[in-house]
N, C-alpha and C positions, 0 to 999 in steps of 0.2 A: 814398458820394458819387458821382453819377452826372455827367457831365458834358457839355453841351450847346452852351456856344456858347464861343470864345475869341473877345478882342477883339484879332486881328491882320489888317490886312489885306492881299490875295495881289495881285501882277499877270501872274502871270503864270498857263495853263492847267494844270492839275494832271493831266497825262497822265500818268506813271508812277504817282503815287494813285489814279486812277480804273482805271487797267488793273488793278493790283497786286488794287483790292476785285471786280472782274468775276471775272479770273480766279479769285478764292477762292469767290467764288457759281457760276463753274462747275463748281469739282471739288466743290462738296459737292455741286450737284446730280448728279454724274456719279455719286458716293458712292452717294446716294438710289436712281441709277437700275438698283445693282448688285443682282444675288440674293445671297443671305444667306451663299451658299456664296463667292460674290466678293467681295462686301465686305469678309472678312475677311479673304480672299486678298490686297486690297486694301492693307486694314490693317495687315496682317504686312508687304508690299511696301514701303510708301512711309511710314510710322511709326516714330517713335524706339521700340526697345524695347532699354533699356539695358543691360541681361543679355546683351545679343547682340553688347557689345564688352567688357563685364568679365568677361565667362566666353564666351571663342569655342571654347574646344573642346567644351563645353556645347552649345552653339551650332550650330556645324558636324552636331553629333549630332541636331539638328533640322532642318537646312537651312538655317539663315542663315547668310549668308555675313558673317562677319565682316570682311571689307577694304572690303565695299559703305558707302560713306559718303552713299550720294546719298541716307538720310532725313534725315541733320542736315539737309538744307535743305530737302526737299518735304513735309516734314511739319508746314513752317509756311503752309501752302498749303491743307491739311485741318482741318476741324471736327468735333465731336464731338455736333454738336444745331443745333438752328435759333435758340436763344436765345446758345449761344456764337460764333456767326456775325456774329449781328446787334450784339454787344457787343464785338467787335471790330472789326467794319469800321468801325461810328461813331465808333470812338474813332481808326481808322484817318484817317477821314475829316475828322476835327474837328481833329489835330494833323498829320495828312501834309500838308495843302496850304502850312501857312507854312514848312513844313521844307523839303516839295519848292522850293518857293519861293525860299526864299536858299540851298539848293545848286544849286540846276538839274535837269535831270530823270535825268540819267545819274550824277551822284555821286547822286543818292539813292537810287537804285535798288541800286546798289551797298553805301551806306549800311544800306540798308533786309536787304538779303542777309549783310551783315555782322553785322548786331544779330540777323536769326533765328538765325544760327550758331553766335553764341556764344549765345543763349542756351540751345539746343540744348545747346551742349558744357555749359555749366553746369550743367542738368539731369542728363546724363548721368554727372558727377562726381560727383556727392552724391548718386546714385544707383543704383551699377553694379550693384546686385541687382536691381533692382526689372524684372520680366518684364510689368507693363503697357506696354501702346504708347501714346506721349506724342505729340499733334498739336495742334496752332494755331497760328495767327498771334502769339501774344501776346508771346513774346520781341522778334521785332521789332518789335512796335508798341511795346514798352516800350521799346526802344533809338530809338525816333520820341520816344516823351515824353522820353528826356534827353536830345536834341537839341533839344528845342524849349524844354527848361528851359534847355538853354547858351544858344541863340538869341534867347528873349525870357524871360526869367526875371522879367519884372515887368509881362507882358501879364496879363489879367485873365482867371480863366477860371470861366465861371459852372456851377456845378453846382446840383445838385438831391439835400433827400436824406429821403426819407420817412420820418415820423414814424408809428411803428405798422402803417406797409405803407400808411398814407390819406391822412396831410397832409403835403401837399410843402413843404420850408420850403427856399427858391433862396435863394443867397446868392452873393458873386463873392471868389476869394481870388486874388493872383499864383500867377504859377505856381510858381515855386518854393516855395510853400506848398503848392499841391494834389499837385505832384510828391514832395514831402518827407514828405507824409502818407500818401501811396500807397506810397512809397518805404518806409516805417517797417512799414505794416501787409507787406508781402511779404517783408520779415527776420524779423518775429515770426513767419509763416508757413511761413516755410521753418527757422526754427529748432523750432517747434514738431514740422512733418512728418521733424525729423532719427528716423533709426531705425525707420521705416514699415514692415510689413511689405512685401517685393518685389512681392505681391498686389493689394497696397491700391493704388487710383485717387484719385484729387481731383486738386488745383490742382498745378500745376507751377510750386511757387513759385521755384526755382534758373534757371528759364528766363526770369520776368520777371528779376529780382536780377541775370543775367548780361547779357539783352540791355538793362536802362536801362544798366547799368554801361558797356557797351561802348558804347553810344549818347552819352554822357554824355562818354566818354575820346575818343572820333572828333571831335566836336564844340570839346571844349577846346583841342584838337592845331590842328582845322580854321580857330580862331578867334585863336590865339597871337599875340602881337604880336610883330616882329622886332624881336630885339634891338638896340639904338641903339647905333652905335658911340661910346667914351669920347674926348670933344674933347680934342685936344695942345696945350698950349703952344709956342709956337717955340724951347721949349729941351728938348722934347721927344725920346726916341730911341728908336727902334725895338729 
């Protein structure tokens, strides 16, 4: 299911969404613009490669420095192709502005920084062998969709989803239908990828799974209602 339009609408500019998708088209073109010898220099630099905090002395014997923490977050920063780019920033773009919206632009940046982290950490948990280097945006965009499922969980969100790769059949579910179903397929995902070879690439299903989860838990906290104090009778006593 592909998704295209939500029906919420924004009043205010979505500066911290539009900067957040700029600077992610800058560093993949920065990527693009490396030689083959730097790009992986690159990639080794500012990429989760989880091996390099479940096994540091492993590690150290390569050169990574195991205390260096600064890829949990810059490595949601980086893409891995031009079609993983482009399917994240629109989803970026389609659910960050009502989010940035009803936080303002400084919690959700924050917000935003939060949900890549854990989903980073989540990855790296159910992961600690695996010696591929893990990059995208998609922990935090997914910690964006459970913010947007706490925030309007009955807005409407129209997807698209091709039949045979030819006939588009568009249809519109709430959100917490479309989140719920995305939500279902990335535990099957990640329960399937349990016991992967440390080798093996694909989806980094622990990173969505960790950043909706924390996205979801921010949200519920951000929106709790305070507790009502219990009315006294005048024979009442403390």
């Amino acid at each position: 299911m592909i998704p295209f339009r939500v029906a919420v609408s924004t009043a205010t500019s979505p500066v911290v969404t539009m900067s957040l998708i700029v600077i992610n088209i800058a560093v993949y073109f920065i990527q693009l613009g490396l030689s083959p010898r730097k790009a992986n220099e690159f990639i080794a630099t500012y990429a989760l490669v989880p091996a390099v905090y479940g096994h540091p002395a492993a590690a150290r014997a390569y050169g990574f420095d195991p205390t260096n923490l600064l890829p949990i977050l810059s490595n949601t920063f980086m893409h891995g192709g031009a079609l993983h780019l482009i399917v994240n920033m629109w989803t970026l773009w389609l659910f960050g502005l009502p989010v940035e919206d009803r936080l303002g632009p400084w919690r959700f940046l924050l917000f935003y920084l939060t949900c890549g982290a854990a989903g980073s950490i989540a990855h790296l948990l159910f992961n600690l062998d695996s010696v591929v280097p893990a990059l995208g945006a998609s922990g935090a965009i997914a910690g964006v969709l459970g913010g947007f499922t706490r925030f309007h969980p009955r807005a409407k969100v129209a997807v698209v989803q091709p039949i045979f790769f030819i006939f588009p059949l568009i249809f519109h579910l709430p959100a917490v239908i479309f989140t719920g179903i995305w939500f279902l397929f990335q535990i099957l995902g990640g329960w399937s990828s349990w016991g992967d070879s440390p080798t093996g690439g694909g989806i980094a299903w622990w990173a969505h799974i960790g950043g909706f989860a924390a996205g979801l838990a921010i949200a519920l906290w951000l929106t709790r209602r305070p507790r009502q104090p219990r009315r006294r009778g005048p024979w009442s006593r403390r």
